[in-house]
C-alpha positions in Angstrom: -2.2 -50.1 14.6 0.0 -46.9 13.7 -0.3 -43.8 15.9 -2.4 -42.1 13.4 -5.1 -44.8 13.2 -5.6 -44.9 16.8 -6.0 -40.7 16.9 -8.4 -41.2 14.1 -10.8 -44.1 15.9 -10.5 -41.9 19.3 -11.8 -39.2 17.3 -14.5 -41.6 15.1 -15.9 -42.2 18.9 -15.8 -38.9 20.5 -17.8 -37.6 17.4 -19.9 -41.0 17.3 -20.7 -40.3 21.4 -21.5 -36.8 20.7 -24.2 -37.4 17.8 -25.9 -40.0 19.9 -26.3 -37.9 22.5 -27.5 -35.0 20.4 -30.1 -37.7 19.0 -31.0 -38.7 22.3 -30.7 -34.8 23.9 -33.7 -34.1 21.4 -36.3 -36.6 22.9 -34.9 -35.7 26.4 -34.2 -31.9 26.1 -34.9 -31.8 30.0 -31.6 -34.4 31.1 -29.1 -32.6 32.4 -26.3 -35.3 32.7 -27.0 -36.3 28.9 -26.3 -32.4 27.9 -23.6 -31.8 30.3 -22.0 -35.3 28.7 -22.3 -34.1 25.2 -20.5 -30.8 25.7 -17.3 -33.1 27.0 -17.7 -35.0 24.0 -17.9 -32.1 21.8 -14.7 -30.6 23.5 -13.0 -33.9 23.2 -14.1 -34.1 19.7 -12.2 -30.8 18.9 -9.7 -31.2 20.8 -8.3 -34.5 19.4 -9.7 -32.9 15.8 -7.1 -30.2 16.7 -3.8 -32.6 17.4 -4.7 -34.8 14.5 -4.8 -31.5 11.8 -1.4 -30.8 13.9 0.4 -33.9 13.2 -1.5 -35.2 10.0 -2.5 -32.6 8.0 -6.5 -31.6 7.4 -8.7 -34.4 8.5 -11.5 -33.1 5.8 -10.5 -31.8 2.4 -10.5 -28.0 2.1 -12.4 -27.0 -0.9 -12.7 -23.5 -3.3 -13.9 -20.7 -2.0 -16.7 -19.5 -4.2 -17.6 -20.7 -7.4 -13.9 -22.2 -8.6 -15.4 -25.2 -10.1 -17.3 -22.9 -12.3 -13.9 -22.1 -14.2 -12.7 -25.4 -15.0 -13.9 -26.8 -18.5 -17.0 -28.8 -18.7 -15.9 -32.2 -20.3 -17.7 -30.8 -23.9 -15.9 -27.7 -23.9 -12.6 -30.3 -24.3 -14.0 -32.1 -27.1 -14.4 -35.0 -25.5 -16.7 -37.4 -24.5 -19.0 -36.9 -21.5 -18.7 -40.3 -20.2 
């Protein structure tokens, strides 16, 4: 397993950790450990989000701000097919 692939499954299980926690933090909103847990995870989420998008490159695609995909042509206005 490449460097990469090991910074990606670290991450995959810090972000996995947190949303379990979040799940289980809203039937137990009253456990202190649990929410005190999920803020590490969180932090250790972003924090490895951060060295990956260091060394790698954006680990989600960055997309248009606005409307762009309004401009492009709509496959009829090529002449093509829509299919």
């Amino acid at each position: 397993m490449s460097a990469r692939e090991k910074l990606l499954r670290q991450i995959s299980t810090a972000q996995f950790a947190a949303w379990e926690l979040h799940l289980y933090l809203d039937t137990h909103p009253a456990d202190m450990q649990a929410a005190s847990m999920l803020a590490q995870y969180e932090k250790k989420y972003m924090h490895l989000k951060e060295e990956y998008e260091e060394k790698y490159g954006p680990l989600l695609p960055k997309f248009a701000q606005g409307v762009e995909w309004l401009k492009n042509p709509w496959p009829w206005e090529n002449g093509g097919d829509c299919d």
